[in-house]
Each structure stands twice: as structure tokens, then as C-alpha cells.
N, CA, C and O atoms as CSV, one atom per row, in Angstrom:
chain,resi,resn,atom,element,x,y,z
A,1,UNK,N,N,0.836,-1.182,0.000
A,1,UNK,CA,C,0.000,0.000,0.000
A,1,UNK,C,C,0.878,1.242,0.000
A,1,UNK,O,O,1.983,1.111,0.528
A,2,UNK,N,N,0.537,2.505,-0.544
A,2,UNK,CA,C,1.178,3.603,-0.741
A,2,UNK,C,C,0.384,4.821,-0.338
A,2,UNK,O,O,-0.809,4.516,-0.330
A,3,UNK,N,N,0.508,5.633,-0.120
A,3,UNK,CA,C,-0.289,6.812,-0.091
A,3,UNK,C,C,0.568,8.217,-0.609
A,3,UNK,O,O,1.775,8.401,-0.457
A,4,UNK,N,N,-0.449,9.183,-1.288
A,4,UNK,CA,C,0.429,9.704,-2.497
A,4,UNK,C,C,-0.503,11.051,-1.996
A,4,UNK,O,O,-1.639,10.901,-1.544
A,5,UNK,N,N,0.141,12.371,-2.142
A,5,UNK,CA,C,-0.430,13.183,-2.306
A,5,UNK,C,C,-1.207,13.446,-3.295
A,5,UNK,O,O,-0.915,12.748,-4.266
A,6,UNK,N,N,-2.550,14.534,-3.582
A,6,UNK,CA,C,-2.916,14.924,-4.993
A,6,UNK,C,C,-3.484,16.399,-4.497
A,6,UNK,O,O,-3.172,17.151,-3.573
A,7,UNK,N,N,-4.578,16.454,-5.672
A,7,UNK,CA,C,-5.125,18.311,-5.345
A,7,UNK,C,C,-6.522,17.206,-5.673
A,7,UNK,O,O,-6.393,16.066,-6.118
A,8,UNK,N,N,-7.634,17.768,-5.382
A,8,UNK,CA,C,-9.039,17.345,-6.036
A,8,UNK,C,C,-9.031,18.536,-7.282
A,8,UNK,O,O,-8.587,19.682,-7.346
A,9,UNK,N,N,-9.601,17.834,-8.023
A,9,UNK,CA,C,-10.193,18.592,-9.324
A,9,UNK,C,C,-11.354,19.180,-9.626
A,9,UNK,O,O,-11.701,20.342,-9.841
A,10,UNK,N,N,-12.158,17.601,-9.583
A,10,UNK,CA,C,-13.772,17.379,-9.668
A,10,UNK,C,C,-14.232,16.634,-8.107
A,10,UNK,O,O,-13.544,16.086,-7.245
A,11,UNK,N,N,-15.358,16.836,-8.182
A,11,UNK,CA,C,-16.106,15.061,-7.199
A,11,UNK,C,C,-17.681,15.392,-7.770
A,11,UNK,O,O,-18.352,16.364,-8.116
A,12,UNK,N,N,-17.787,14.159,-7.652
A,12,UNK,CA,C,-19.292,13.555,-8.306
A,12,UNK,C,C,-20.298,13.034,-6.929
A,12,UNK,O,O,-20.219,12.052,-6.191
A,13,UNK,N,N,-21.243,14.182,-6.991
A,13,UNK,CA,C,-21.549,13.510,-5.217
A,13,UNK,C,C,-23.157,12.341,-5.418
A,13,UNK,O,O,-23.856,11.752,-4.593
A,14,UNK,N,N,-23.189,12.440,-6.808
A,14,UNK,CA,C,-23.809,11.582,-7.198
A,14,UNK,C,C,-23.413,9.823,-6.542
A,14,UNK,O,O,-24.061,8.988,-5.911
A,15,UNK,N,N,-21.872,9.891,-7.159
A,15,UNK,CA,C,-21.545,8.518,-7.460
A,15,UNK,C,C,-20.598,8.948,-5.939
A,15,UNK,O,O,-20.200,7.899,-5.433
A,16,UNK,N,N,-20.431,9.417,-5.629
A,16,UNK,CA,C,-19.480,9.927,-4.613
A,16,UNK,C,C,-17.935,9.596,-4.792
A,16,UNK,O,O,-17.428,8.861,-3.944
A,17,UNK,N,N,-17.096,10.114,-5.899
A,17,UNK,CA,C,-16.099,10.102,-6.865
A,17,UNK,C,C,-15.547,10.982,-7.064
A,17,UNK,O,O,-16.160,12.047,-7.139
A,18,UNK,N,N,-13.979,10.938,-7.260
A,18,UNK,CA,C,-13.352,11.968,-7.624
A,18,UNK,C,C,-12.661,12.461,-8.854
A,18,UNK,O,O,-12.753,11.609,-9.739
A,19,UNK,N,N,-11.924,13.649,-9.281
A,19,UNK,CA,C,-11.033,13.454,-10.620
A,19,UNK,C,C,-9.981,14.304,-9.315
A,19,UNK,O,O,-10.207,15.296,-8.623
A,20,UNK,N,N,-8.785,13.368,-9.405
A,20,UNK,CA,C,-7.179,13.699,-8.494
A,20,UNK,C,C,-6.561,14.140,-9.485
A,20,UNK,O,O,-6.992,13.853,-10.602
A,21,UNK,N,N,-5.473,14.896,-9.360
A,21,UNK,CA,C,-4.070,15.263,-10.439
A,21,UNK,C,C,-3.243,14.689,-8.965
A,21,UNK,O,O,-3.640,15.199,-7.916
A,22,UNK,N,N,-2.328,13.846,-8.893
A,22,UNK,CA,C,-1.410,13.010,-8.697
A,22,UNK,C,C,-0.235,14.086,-8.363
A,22,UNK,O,O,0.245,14.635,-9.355
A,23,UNK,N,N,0.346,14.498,-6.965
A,23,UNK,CA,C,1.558,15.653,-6.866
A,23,UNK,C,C,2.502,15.199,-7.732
A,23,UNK,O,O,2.662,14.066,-8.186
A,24,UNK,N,N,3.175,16.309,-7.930
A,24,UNK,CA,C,4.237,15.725,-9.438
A,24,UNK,C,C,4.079,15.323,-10.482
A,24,UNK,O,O,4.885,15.260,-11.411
A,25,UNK,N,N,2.637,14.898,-10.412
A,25,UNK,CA,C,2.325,14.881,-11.981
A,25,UNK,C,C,1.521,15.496,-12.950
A,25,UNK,O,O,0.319,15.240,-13.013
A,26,UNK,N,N,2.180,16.439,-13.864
A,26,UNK,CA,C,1.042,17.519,-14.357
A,26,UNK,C,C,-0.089,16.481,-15.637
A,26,UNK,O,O,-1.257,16.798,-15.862
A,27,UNK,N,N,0.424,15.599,-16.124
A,27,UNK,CA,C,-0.716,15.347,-16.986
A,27,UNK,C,C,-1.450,13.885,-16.840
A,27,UNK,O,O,-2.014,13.225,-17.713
A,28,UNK,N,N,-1.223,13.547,-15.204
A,28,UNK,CA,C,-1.579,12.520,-14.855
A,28,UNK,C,C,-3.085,13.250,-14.206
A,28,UNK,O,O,-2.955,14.236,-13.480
A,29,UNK,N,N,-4.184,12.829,-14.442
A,29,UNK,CA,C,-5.438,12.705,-13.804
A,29,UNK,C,C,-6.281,11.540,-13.466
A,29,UNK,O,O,-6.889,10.958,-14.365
A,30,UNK,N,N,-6.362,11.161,-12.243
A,30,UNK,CA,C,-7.128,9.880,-12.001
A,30,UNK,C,C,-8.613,10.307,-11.956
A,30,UNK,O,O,-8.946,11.390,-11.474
A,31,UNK,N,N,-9.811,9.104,-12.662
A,31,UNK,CA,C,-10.814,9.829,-12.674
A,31,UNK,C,C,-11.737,8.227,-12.290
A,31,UNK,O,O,-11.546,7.049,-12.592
A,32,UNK,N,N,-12.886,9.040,-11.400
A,32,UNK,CA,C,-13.806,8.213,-11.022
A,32,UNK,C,C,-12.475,7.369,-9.337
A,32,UNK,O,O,-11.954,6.254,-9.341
A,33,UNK,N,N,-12.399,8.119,-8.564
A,33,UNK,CA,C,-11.531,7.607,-7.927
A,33,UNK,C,C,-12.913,7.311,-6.707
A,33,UNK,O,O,-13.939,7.974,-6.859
A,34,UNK,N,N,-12.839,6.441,-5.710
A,34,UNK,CA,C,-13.889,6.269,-5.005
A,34,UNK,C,C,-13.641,7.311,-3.682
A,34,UNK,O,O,-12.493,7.132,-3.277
A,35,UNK,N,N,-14.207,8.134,-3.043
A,35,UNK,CA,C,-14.274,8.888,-1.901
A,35,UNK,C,C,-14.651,7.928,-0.164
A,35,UNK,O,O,-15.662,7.261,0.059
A,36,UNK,N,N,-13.567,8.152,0.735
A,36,UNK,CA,C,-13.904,7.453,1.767
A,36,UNK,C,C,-15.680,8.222,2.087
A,36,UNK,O,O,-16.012,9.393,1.903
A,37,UNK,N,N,-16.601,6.978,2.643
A,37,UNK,CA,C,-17.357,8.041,2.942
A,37,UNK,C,C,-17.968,9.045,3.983
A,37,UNK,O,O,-18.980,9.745,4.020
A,38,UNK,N,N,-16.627,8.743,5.026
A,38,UNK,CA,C,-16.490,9.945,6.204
A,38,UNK,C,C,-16.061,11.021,5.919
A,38,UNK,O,O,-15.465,11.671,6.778
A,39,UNK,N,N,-16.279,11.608,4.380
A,39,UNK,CA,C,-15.745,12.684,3.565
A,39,UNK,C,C,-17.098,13.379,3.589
A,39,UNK,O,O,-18.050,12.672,3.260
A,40,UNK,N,N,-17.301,14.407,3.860
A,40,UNK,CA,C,-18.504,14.668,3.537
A,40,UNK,C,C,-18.622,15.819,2.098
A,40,UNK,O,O,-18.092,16.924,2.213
A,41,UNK,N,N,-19.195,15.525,1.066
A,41,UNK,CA,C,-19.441,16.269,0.163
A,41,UNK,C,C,-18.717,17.662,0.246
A,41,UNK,O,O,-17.720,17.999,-0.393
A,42,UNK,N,N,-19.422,18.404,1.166
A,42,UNK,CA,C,-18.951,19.691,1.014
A,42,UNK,C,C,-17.760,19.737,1.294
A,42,UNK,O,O,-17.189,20.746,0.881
A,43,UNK,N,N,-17.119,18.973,1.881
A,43,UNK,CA,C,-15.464,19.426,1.959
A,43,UNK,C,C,-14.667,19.050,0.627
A,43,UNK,O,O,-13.613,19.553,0.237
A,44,UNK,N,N,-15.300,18.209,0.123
A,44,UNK,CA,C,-14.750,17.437,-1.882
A,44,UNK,C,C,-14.953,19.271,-2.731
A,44,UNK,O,O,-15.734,19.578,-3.631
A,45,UNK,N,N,-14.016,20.089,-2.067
A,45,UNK,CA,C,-13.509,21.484,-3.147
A,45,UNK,C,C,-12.934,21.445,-4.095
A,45,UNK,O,O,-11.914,21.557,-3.415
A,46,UNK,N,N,-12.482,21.381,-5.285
A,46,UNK,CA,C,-11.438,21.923,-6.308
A,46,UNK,C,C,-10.706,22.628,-5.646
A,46,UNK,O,O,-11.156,23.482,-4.881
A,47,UNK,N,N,-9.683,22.449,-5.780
A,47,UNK,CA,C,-8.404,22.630,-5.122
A,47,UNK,C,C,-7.939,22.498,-4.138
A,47,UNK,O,O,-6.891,23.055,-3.812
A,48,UNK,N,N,-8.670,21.641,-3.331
A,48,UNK,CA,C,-8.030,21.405,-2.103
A,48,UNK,C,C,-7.045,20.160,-1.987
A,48,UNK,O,O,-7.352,19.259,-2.768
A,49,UNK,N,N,-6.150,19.952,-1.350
A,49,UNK,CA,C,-5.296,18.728,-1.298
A,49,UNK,C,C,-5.886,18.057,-0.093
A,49,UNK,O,O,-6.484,18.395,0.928
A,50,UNK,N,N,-5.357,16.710,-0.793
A,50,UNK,CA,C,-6.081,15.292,-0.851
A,50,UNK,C,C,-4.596,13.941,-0.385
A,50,UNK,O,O,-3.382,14.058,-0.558
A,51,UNK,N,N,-5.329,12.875,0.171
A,51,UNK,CA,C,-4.251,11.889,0.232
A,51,UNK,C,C,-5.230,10.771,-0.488
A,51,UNK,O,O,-6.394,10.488,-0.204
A,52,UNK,N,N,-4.488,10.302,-1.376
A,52,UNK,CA,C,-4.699,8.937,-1.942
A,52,UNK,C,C,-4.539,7.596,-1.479
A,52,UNK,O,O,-3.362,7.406,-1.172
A,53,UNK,N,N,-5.165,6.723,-1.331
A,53,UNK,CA,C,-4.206,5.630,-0.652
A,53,UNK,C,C,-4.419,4.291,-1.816
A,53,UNK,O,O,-5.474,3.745,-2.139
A,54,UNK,N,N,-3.178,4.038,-2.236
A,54,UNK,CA,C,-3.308,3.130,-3.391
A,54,UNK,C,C,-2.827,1.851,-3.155
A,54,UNK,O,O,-1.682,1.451,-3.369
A,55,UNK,N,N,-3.840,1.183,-2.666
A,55,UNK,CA,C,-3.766,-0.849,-2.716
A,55,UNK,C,C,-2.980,-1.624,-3.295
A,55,UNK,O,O,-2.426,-2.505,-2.638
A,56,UNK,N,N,-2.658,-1.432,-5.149
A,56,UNK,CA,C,-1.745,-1.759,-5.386
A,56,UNK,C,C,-1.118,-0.439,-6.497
A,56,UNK,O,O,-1.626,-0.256,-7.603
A,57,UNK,N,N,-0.159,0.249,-6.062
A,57,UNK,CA,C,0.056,1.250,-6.826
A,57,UNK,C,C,0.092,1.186,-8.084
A,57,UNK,O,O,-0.180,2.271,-8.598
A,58,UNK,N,N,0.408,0.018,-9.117
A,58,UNK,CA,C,0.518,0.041,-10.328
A,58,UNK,C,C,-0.483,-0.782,-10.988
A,58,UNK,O,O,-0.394,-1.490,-11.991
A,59,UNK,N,N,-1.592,-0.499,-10.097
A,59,UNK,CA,C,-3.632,-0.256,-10.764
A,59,UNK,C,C,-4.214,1.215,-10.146
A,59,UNK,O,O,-4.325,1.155,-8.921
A,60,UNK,N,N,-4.446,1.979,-10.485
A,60,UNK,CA,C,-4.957,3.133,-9.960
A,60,UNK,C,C,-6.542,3.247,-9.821
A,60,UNK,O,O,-7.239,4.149,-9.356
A,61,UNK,N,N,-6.843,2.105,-10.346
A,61,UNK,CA,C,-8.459,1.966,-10.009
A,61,UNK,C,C,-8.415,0.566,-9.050
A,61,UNK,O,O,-9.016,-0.450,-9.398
A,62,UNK,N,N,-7.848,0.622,-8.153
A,62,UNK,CA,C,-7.555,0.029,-6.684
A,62,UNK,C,C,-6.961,1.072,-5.790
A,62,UNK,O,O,-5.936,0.899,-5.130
A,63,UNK,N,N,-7.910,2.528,-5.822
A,63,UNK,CA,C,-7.651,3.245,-4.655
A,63,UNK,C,C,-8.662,3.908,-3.933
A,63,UNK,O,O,-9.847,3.607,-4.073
A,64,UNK,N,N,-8.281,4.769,-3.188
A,64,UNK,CA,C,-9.547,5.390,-2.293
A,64,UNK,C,C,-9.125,6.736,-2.148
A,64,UNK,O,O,-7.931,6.575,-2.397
A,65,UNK,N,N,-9.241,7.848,-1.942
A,65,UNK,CA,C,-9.728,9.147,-1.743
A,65,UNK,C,C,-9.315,9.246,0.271
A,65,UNK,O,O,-10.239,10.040,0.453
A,66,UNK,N,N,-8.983,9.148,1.070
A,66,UNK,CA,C,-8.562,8.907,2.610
A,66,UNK,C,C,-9.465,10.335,2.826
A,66,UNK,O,O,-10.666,10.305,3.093
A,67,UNK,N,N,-8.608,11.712,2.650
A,67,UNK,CA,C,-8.193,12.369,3.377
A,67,UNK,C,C,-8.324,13.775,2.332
A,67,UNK,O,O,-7.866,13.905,1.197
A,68,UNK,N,N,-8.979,14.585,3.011
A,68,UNK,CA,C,-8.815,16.256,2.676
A,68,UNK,C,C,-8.347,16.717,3.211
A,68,UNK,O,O,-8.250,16.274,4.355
A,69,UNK,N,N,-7.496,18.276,2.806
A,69,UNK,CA,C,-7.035,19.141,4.063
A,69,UNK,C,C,-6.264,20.585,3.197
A,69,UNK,O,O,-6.041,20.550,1.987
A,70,UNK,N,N,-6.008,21.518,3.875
A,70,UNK,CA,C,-5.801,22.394,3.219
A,70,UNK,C,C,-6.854,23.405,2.574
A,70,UNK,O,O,-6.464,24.333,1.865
């Protein structure tokens, strides 16, 4: 397991989902990422930074959304 910084982009409070940009990476965007759901909507801002936590890092749709802040 890894945990990676990002920024939020989007969130979908529909599906309760995110779109991450990945720190360090400008043209990496993860999309449809799943949101823990002790997140509550209104804190899922555009631009706020985010921790990722990735299960197996080299599948990125085996992660979760942890953590807002900033």
C-alpha cells in the first residue's frame, strides 16, 4: 500500500467520486476515484489537497480518496 499526495479537481456527489491530479504529476489525472465516505461532500472542493491511498500502486483503479485538508 502507498499513499500519495494529490489536489481534487472534480467530485461527483452523485456517485461519490473523484477526478485527483497526482503531486508531481502535471498530466496525470485519475478519474472516477472512489471517496472514503467519512468525507462529507462539502469538503470534496477543487483545489483542495487530498491523500490517496493506493492498494496496489501500479492499478490506480484500486484506490480510495482517505483524506482532505488544506
Amino acid at each position: 500500500m502507498t499513499v500519495k499526495r494529490g489536489v481534487v479537481k472534480a467530485f461527483d456527489s452523485g456517485t461519490h467520486t473523484a477526478t485527483v491530479q497526482v503531486a508531481g504529476s502535471l498530466a496525470v489525472w485519475l478519474s472516477d476515484v472512489p471517496v472514503a465516505r467519512n468525507i462529507a461532500a462539502a469538503e470534496m472542493v477543487a483545489g483542495r489537497s487530498c491523500a490517496v491511498l493506493f492498494f496496489d500502486e501500479p492499478n490506480p483503479e484500486d484506490s480510495v480518496l482517505i483524506a482532505v485538508y488544506g
